[in-house]
C-alpha positions as CSV (number, residue, x, y, z in Angstrom):
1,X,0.0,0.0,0.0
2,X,1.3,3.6,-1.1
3,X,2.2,5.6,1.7
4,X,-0.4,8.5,2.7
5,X,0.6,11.8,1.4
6,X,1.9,14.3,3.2
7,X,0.2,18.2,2.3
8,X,1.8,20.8,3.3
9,X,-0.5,23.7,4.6
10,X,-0.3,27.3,3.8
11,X,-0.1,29.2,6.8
12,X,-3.2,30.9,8.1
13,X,-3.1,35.0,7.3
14,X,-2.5,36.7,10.9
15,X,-5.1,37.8,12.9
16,X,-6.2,40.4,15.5
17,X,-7.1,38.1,17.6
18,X,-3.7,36.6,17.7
19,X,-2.6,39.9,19.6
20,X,-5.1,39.0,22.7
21,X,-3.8,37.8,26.0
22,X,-3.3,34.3,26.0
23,X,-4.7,31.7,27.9
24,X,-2.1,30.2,30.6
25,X,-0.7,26.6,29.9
26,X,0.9,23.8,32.1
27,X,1.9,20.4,32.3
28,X,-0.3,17.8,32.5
29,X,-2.1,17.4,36.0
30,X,-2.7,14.4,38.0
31,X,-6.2,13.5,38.8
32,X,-7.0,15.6,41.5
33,X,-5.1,18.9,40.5
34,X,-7.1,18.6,37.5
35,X,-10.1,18.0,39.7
36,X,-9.4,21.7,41.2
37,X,-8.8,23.2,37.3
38,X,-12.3,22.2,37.1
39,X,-13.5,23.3,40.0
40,X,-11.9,26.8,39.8
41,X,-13.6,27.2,36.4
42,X,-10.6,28.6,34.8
43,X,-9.4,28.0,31.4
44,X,-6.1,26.4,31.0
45,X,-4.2,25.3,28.0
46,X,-2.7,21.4,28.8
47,X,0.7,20.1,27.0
48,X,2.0,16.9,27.3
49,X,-1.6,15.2,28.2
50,X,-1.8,13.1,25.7
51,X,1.4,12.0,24.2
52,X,1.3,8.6,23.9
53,X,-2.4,8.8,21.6
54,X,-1.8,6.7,18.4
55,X,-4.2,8.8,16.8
56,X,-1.7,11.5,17.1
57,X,1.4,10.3,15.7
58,X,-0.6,9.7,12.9
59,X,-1.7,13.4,12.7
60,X,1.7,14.7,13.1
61,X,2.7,12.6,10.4
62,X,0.2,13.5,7.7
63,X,-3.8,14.0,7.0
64,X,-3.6,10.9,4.9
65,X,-1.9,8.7,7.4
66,X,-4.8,10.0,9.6
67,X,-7.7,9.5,7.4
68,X,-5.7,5.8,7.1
69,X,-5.9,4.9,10.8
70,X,-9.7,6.0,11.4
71,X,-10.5,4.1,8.2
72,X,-9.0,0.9,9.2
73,X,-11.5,1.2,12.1
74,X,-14.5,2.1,10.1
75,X,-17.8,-0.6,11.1
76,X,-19.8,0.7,8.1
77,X,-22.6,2.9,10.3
78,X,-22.7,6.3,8.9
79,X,-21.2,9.6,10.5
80,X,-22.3,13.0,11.0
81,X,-21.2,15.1,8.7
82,X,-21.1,19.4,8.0
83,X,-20.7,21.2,5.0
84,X,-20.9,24.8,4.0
85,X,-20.4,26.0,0.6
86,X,-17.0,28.0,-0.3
87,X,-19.0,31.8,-0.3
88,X,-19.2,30.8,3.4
89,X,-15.9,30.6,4.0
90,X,-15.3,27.9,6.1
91,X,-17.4,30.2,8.8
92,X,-20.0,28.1,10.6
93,X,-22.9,30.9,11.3
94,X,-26.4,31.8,10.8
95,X,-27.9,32.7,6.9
96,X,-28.8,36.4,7.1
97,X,-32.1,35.8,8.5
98,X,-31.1,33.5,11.5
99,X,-33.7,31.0,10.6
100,X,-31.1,28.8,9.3
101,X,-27.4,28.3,8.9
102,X,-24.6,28.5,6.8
103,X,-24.7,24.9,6.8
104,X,-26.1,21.8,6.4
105,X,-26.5,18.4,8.2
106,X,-26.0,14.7,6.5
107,X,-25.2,11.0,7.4
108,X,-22.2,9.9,5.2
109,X,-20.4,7.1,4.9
110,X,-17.1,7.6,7.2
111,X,-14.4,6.6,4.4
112,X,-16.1,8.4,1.9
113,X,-15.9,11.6,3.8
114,X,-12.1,11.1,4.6
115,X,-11.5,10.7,1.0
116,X,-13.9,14.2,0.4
117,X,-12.1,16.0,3.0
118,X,-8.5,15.0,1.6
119,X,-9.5,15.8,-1.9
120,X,-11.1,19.4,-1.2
121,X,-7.2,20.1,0.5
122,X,-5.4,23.1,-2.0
123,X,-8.9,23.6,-4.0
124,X,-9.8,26.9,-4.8
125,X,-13.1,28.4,-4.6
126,X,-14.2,24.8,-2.7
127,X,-16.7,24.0,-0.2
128,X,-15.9,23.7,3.7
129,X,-16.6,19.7,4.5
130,X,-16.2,18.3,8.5
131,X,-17.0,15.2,10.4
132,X,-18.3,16.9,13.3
133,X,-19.5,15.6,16.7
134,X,-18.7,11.9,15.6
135,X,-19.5,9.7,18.7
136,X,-16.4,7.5,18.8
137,X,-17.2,5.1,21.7
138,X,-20.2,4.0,19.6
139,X,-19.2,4.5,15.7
140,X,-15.0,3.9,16.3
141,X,-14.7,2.1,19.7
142,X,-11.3,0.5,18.8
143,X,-10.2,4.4,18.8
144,X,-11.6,4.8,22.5
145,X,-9.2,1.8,23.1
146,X,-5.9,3.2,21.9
147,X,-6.4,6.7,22.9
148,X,-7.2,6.9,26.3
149,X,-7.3,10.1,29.2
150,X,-6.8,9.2,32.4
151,X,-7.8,12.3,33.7
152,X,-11.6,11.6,33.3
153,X,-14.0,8.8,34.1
154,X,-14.5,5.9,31.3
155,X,-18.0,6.4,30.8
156,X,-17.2,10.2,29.4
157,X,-17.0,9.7,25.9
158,X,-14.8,11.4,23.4
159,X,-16.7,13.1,20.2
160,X,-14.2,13.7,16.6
161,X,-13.8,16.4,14.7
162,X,-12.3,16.9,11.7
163,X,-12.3,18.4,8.1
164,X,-11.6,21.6,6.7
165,X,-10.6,25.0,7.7
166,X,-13.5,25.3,9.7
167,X,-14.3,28.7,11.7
168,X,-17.0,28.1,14.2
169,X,-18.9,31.2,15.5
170,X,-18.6,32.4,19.1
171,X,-21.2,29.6,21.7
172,X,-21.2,27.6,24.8
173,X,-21.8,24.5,26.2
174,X,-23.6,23.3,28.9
175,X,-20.7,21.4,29.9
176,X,-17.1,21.6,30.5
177,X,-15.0,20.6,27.7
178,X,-11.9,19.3,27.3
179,X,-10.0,19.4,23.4
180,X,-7.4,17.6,22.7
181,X,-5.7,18.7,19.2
182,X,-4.6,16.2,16.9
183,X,-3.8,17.4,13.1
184,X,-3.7,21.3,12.4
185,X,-4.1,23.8,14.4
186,X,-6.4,25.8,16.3
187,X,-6.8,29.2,17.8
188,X,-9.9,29.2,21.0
189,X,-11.1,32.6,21.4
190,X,-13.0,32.4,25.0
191,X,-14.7,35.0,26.3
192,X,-16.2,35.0,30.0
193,X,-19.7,33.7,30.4
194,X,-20.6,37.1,32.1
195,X,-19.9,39.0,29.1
196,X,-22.9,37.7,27.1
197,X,-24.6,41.4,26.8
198,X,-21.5,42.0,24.7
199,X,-21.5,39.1,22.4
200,X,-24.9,39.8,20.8
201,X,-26.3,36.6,21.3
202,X,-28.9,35.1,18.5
203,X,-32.1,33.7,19.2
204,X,-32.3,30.8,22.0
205,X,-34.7,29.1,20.6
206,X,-32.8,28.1,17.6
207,X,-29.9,26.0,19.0
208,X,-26.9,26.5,19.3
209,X,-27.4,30.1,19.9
210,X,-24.7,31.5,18.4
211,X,-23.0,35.2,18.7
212,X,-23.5,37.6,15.9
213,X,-20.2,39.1,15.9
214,X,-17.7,37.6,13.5
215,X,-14.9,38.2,16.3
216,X,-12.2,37.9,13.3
217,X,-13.7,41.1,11.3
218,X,-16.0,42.6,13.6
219,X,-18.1,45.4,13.1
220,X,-18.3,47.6,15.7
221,X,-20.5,50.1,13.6
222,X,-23.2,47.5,14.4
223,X,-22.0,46.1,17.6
224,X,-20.4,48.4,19.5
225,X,-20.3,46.5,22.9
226,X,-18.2,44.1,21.2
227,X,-15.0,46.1,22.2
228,X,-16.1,45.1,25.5
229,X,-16.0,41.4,25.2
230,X,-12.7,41.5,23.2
231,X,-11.1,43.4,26.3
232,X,-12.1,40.5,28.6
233,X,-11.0,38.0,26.2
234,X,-8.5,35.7,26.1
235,X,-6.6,33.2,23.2
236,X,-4.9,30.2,23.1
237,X,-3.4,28.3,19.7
238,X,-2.9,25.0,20.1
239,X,-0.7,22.7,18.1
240,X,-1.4,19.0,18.1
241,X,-0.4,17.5,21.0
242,X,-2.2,20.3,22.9
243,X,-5.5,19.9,25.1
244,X,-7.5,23.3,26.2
245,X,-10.0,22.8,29.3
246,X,-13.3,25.2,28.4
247,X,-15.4,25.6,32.0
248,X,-19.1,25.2,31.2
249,X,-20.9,28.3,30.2
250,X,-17.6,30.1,28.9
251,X,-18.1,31.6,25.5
252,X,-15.4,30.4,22.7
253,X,-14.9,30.6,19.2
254,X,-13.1,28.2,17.5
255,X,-10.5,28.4,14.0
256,X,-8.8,25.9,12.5
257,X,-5.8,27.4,10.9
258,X,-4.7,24.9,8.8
259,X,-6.6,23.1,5.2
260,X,-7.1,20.1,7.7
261,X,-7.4,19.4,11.2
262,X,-8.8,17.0,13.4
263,X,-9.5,17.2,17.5
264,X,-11.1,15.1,20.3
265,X,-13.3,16.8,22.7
266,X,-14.6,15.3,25.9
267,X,-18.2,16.8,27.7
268,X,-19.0,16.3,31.2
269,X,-20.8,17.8,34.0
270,X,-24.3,18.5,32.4
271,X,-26.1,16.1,34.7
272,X,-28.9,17.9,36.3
273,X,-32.2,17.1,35.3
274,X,-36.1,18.2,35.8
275,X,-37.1,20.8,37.2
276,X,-33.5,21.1,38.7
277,X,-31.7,21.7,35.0
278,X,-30.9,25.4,35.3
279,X,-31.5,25.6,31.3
280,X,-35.3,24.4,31.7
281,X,-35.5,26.8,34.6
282,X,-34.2,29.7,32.7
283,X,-36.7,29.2,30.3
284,X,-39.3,29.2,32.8
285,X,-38.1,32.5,34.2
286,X,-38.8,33.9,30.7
287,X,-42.2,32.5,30.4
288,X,-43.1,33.9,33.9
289,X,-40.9,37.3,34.2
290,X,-41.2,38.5,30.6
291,X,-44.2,40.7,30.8
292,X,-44.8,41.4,34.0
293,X,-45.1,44.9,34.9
294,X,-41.9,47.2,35.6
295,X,-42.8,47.3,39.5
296,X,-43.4,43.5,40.0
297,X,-40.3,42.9,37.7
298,X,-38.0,44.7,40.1
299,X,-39.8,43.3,42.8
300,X,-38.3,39.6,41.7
301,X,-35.2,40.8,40.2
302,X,-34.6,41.7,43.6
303,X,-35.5,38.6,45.2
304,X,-33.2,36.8,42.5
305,X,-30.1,38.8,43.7
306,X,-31.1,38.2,47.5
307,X,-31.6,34.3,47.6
308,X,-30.8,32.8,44.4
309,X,-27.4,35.0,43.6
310,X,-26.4,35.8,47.3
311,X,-25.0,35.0,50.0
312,X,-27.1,32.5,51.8
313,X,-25.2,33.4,54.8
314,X,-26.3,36.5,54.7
315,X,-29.5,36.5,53.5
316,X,-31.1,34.1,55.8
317,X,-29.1,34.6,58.7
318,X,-31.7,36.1,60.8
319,X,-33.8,32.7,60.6
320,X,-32.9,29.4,62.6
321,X,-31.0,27.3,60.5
322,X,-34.2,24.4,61.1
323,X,-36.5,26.8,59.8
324,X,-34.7,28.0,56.8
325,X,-36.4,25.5,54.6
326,X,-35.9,26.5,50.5
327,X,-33.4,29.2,51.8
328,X,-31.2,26.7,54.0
329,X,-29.2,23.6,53.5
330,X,-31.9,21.7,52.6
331,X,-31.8,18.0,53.6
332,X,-32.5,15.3,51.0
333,X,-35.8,15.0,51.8
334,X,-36.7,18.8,51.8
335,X,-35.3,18.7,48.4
336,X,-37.3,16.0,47.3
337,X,-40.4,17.3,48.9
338,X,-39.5,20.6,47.0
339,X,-39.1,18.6,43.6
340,X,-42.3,17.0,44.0
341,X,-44.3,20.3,44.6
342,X,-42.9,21.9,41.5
343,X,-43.5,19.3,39.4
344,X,-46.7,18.9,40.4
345,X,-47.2,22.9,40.0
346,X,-45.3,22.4,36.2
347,X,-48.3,20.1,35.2
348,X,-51.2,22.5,35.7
């Protein structure tokens, strides 16, 4: 069998964003410092994590050595796959109207996209093709196998992505995320999650609700809080070999640099369900809060700030810790009993 061809990448043009102040990076952790990463919600870039991945020597080698090794694991069951056409310029967005996107969504046989991808590498004027989201524990579990993290439970499983020069626009994710670079490379934009008045979110009802901004040519004309967002931002461009931890809820924006690229990501913490899952309950405090007069809206913004955003200490200090009830520590049983009464409420 020939050997897989090597392509050599242009180099992407430089960037504003490249200026930014860059996210901090370390050595790989052992279980429990990583445990307090997570827990301090900081981003942090990660080198050396994942060394010994298979998967990654073949990247550093070549695309096709790549496409090669996730081929020879291929069971036939098709993979999701992401294409915009070239006037979209790799960007991964909303159409002008934000009913739709840039995009669209197929099944595809996984060797046929490989082959696609490799092709479209060099072409001018082409469109952007990308495996995206690829479940590998169920589609390419012989990958799960040979490329393992330690650093996280086995029953978190890994998702591939890989194709083009891909530029998705500025979201987050309901969990934390962990990207481990294996071909090309990638520059993470992150922005913190409080500065989502600046990022002109689009609408929440059509998922993922993506920012408006392109953060690479932004118009500040149009969005002038922007400016705002970019001051509290930070970058990081990872090589392969590289891993970037993204805390829940922290706003990114993701470019591959290079013709072809591939990463793993890993999401966890998103475990919270009923009428406990902040997301449903967010939703909920739309419905209900939305058109309620100025004076009644005040009325609970303050309550929000007091007992829901405060300090519990504080706020219900002046009450017996046995009578604090919904304000308190609540026991397991209070919280059950609480459960039940709302979702007993929910079904009127």
């Amino acid at each position: 069998m020939a050997e897989p061809a090597r392509l050599d990448p242009a180099p992407a043009p430089p960037s504003a964003l490249d200026r930014l102040p860059r996210i901090a990076a370390r050595g790989a952790p052992a279980p429990a410092d990583f445990a307090a990463l997570v827990a301090a919600g900081i981003p942090v870039v990660i080198k050396g994590l994942f060394d010994d991945w298979v998967a990654l020597a073949a990247g550093r080698h070549s695309p096709g050595r790549l496409n090669a090794y996730l081929a020879g694991m291929d069971r036939g069951m098709p993979v999701p796959v992401m294409e915009a056409p070239a006037r979209a310029a790799g960007r991964f967005t909303y159409r002008a109207d934000m009913r739709e996107f840039t995009f669209t969504k197929r099944q595809a046989p996984l060797r046929d996209t490989l082959a696609r991808i490799e092709a479209l590498v060099g072409q001018d004027n082409a469109p952007t093709v990308a495996i995206q989201m690829l479940p590998l524990a169920d589609l390419l579990p012989d990958f799960v196998r040979q490329n393992a993290i330690p650093l996280l439970p086995a029953d978190i499983g890994p998702k591939l992505w890989l194709g083009g020069a891909v530029k998705t626009q500025t979201h987050n994710d309901r969990d934390h995320n962990l990207a481990c670079v294996i071909a090309g490379r990638r520059r993470f934009t992150l922005f913190p999650p409080e500065q989502v008045a600046n990022l002109y979110i689009g609408p929440l009802d059509n998922p993922p609700p993506l920012s408006l901004v392109d953060p690479e040519h932004p118009d500040h004309d149009r969005f002038p809080r922007f400016r705002d967002a970019l001051a509290a931002a930070r970058v990081a461009v990872l090589d392969p070999g590289d891993a970037i931890f993204i805390p829940r809820y922290w706003w990114h924006h993701v470019a591959s640099l290079d013709p072809y690229n591939a990463m793993v990501n890993y999401w966890w913490g998103d475990t919270a369900k009923g009428v406990e899952k902040p997301d449903d309950i967010f939703l909920a405090a739309l419905l209900a809060f939305g058109r309620l007069p100025p004076g009644e809206r005040a009325y609970w913004r303050a309550m929000f700030d007091l007992h829901v955003f405060g300090d519990p200490e504080v706020s219900a200090a002046h009450i017996p810790a046995a009578l604090r009830g919904a304000l308190g520590a609540m026991r397991p049983d209070e919280r059950a009993a609480l459960r039940q009464q709302l979702m007993t409420a929910f079904r009127k």
